[in-house]
N, C-alpha and C positions, 0 to 999 in steps of 0.2 A: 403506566405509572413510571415516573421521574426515578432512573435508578441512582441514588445520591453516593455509592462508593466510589465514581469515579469520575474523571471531568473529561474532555475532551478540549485543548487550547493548540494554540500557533507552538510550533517547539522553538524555544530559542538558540543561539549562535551558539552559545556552551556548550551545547547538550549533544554534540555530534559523537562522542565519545559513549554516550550510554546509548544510544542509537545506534551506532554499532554493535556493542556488545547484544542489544537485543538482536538486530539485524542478523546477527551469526549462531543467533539461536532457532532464529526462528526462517530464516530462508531455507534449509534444509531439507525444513517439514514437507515443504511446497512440491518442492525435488522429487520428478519420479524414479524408479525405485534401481532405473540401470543408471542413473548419476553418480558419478564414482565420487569419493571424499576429495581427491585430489580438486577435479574439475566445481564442488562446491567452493572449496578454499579460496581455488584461483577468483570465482567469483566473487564475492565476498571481499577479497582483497581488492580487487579492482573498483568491483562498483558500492560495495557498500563497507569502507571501510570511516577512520574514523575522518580523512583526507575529504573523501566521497563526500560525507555528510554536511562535512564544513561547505564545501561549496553549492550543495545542493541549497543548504541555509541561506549562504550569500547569494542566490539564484533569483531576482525579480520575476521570473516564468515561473517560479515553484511556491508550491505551499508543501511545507512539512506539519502538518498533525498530529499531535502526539493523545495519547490516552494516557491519565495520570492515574493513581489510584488515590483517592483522597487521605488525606494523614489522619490517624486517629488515636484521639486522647490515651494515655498510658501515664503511669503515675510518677514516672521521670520528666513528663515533658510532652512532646509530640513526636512522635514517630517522624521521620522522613517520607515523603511521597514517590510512587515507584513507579516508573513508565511499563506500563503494560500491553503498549500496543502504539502503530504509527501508521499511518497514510503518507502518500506525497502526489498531489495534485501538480501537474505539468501544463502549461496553458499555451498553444499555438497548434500549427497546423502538423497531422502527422509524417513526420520524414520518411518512416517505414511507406515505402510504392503498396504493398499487398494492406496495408492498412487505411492510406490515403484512400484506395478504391473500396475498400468496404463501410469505411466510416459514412455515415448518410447527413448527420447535422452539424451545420458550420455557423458561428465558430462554433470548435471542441475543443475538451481538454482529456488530458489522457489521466486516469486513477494507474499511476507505474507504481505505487507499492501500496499493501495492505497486508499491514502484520499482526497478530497476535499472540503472544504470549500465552505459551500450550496449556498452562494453568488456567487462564482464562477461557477456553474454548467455552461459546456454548451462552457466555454471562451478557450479548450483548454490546459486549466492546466493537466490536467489527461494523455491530450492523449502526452504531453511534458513529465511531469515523467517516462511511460512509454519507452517513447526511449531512455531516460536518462538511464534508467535501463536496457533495452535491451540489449544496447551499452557496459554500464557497463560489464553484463556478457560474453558478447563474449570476451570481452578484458581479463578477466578472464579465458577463458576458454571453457566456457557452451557453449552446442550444441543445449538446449533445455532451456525455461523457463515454470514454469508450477506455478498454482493459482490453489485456492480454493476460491468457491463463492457460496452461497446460492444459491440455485435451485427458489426460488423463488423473487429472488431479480432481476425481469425483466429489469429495467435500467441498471444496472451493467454487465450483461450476455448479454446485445444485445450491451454495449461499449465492450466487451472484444471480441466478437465473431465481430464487424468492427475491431478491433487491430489485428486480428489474431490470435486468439489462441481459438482451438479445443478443442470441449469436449472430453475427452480421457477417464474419470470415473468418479467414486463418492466416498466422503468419509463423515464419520460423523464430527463437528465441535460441539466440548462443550461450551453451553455460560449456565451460569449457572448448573442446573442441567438436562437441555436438550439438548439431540445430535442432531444437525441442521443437515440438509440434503445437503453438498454440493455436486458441478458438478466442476469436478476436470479438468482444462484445462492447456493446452500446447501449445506453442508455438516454432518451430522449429526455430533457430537461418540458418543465411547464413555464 
């Protein structure tokens, strides 16, 4: 069944600024549990701030995805729509060496973010971005899509492994001044 509370669309150039603030809400979650607050910050700051976002929008290699929550009637008018979650599909060859060698179908594209909004866990939203982005890449191109995900980030690795995408390797991920231990996955496109 069609879940009609919310949509799934392209984000536009505007919106790097609530992309952000979700962004800093919800990268955190991801964080395993010796992440120190400083070293999310620095993160955050650097790669997903609202700077970051603007340019990932102006990016021909990128799709930014957003999940909206659809407006609804209220007896002033219409409510505002509220981004509830994002992807961002990367399309080229992967620069990471320990990813280059594990990734199996070319072309690929890399799924480098997928967020949701902690209220939402659970509704859905996630596993909509994902096909959103799927879809995307084939129409692109891509034979394969492949992620990076903490090794220890068991919610996220037991959604990605029902979505379909195999552990293929591992690669480090720098949040701060520590290299995280990711499980580098793949998904074969049809």
């Amino acid at each position: 069944m069609l879940d009609e509370t919310f949509a799934v669309r392209p984000a536009a150039q505007g919106e790097a600024g609530v992309l952000h603030a979700l962004a800093a809400l919800t990268f955190p979650l991801a964080c395993p549990p010796s992440t120190t607050e400083s070293a999310k910050a620095a993160f955050i700051e650097q790669h997903l701030s609202r700077a970051a976002f603007g340019s990932y929008l102006a990016d021909p290699q990128r799709l930014v995805l957003v999940a909206e929550r659809r407006a609804e009637s209220s007896p002033g008018g219409t409510e505002p729509t509220s981004l509830i979650g994002y992807a961002m599909l990367v399309h080229g060859e992967p620069s990471d060496p320990d990813v280059a060698r594990a990734v199996q179908g070319r072309p690929t594209a890399e799924l480098s973010k997928l967020y949701v909004h902690p209220a939402q866990h659970g509704g859905g939203v996630a596993s909509a971005l994902v096909e959103h982005a799927l879809q995307s890449a084939a129409v692109q191109g891509a034979v394969s899509v492949w992620l990076g995900v903490n090794i220890h980030n068991a919610r996220a690795n037991r959604f990605y492994e029902k979505a379909g995408f195999d552990v293929v390797g591992r690669k480090g991920f720098l949040v701060g001044e520590v290299i995280e231990d990711d499980f580098v996955r793949e998904r074969l496109l049809e």
